[in-house]
N, C-alpha and C positions, 0 to 999 in steps of 0.2 A: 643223419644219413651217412656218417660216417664208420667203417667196418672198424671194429677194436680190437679183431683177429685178424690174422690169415696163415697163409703155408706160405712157404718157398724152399729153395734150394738151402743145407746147413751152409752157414758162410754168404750169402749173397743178400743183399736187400729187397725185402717185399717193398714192391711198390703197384699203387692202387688207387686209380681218379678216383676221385668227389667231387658229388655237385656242388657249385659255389654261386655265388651270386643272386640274384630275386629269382624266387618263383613267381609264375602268375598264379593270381588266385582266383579261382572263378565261383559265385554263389548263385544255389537253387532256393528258392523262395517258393513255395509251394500252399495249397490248403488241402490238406488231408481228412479225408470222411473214407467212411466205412465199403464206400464202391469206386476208393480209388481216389487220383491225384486232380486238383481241379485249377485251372489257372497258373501252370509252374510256368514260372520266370526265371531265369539266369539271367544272372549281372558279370559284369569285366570286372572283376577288384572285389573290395569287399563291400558290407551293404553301411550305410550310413543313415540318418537320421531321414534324412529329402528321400533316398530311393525306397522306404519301407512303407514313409507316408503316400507316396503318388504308388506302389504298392497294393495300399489297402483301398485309397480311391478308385481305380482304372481296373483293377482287377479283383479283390477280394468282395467288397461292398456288390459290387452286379452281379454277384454268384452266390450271394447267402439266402437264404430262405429263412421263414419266420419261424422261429424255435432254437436255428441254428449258436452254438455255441464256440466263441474265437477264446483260445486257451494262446498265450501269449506267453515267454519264460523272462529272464531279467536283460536282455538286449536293453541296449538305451534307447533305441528308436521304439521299441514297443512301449518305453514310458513316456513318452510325449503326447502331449493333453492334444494334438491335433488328431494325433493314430488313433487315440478314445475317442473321439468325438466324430470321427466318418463312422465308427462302426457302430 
């Protein structure tokens, strides 16, 4: 986030804030099909193992339909044998 150029006056020092300290990080958890976003959830912080699982219980599971295909990528919460087993 910080500039590794700038201008100023010949002779004078550029000087130039930067952001310092934590950002917040805020995460969309969503289920994605072909008409669009189904059940998005935002979390405060980032997601963990507990919020992926109560996730897939409370929201994803009561919106799949029979046929429907959950495509999951290498998250650690998506490898947990409880997130396989609601779905």
């Amino acid at each position: 986030m910080m500039r590794r150029h700038g201008r100023c006056r010949r002779g004078e020092r550029l000087r130039s804030g930067v952001p310092h300290g934590r950002r917040k990080t805020t995460t969309l958890v969503t289920d994605l099909r072909r008409t669009g976003m189904v059940a998005p959830t935002v979390l405060d912080g980032r997601i963990n193992r507990d919020a992926f699982v109560a996730y897939v219980r409370q929201m994803l599971v009561p919106n799949l339909a029979p046929g429907d295909i959950v495509v999951m990528d290498n998250l650690s919460g998506h490898k947990a044998p409880v997130a396989r087993e609601a779905i």
